[in-house]
N, C-alpha and C positions, 0 to 999 in steps of 0.2 A: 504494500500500500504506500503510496507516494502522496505527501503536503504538497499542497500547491500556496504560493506565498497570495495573501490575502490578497484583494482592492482598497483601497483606501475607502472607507466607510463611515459614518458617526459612530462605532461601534468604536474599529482602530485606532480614530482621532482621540475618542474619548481613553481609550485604555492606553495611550502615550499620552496622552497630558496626565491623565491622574496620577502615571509611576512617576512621571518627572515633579509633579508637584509634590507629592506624597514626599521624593527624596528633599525639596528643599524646605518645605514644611517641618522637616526631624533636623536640618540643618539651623531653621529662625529661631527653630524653639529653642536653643542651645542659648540663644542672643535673645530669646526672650521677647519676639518680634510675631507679627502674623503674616501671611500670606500678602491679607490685604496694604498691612502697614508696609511690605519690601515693594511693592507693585508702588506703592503711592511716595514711599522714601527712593525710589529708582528713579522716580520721575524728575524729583526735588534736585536730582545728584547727578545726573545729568543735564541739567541744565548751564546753562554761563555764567548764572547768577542767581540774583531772587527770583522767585518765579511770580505770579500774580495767582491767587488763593483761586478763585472762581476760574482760573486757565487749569489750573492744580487739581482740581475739580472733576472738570470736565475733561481731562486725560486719566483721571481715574475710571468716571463713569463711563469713558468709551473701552479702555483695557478689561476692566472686570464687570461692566455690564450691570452694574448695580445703580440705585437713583443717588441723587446729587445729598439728599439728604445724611445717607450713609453712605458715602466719599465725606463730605464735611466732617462725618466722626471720627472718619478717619485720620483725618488732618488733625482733628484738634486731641487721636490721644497719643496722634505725633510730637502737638505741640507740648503736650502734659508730660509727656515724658522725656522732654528739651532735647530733640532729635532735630523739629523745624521750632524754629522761631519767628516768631510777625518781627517784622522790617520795619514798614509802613503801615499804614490801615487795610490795606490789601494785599502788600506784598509777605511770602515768604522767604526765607531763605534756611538750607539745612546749616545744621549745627557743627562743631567738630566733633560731636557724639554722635550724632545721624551720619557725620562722614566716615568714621572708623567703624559702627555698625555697616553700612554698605560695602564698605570698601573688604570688612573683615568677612564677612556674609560671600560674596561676590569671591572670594580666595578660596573658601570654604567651598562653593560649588565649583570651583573651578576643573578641578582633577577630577571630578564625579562627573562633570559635562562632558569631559576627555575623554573617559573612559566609556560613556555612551557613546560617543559619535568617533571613534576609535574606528578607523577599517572600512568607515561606508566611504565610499566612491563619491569624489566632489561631485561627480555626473547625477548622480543620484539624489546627494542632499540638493543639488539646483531643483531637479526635476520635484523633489517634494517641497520645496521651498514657494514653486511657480504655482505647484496643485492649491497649497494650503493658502497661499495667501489670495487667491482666486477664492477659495471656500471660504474665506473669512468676510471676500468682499462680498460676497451673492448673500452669506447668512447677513452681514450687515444693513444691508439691502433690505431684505427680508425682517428683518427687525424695524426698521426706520418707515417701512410701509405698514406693519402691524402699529407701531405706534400712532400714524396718523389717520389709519381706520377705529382705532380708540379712541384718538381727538374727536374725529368727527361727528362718533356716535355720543360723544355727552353732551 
């Protein structure tokens, strides 16, 4: 009896995100961080600068799909925990503690990311790189039109 290697599926998609989160989710916990707060402190840390709170926001709500209200909690138990700190009235900026949690975080997954993507074929990660982010645009799509058949209808 012979495997034949899957299609790409919601099934696939879903079972490589979940192991690769699952691995960084046991890495945050160590820093004492969530999921959401590295998504939302990645944002902050890559930036050139302060960022603007409601820009902050809304690169949360587009990465994890969550409403604006909780992104904001997010932020603020960024700020509770002096990772980000307000700047301005609007702006943030991360901390030197938000810096060395990312930076330390980010080292952490390093060689666990190496070790998964170890041996596959540049050809390959392109070719899934092209699929996934095609499926990410059409599901987005697909999201941004459910939400405006929900406007509609209130």
């Amino acid at each position: 009896m012979t495997t034949s290697t899957p299609l790409v599926d919601p099934r696939v998609i879903a079972l490589a995100h979940y192991a690769g989160r699952a691995l960084l989710e046991r890495v945050l916990a160590r820093h004492g961080a969530t999921f959401q707060q590295s998504v939302t402190l990645r944002l902050a840390a890559v930036a050139d600068g302060p960022v603007d709170r409601d820009g902050l926001v809304d690169g949360v709500v587009g990465a994890l799909k969550i409403d604006a209200a909780e992104a904001h909690s997010v932020v603020d138990e960024l700020i509770d925990a002096q990772l980000l700190t307000p700047q301005e009235p609007s702006t943030l900026r991360i901390t030197d503690a938000g810096r060395e949690l990312y930076d330390s975080a980010s080292a952490a997954t390093a060689p666990i990311t190496a070790r998964i993507y170890a041996d596959i074929p540049k050809e390959d990660l392109a070719a899934a790189g092209r699929v996934l982010t095609l499926i990410a645009g059409r599901a987005n799509a697909e999201l941004a039109a459910m939400a405006d058949a929900t406007d509609a209808t209130q």
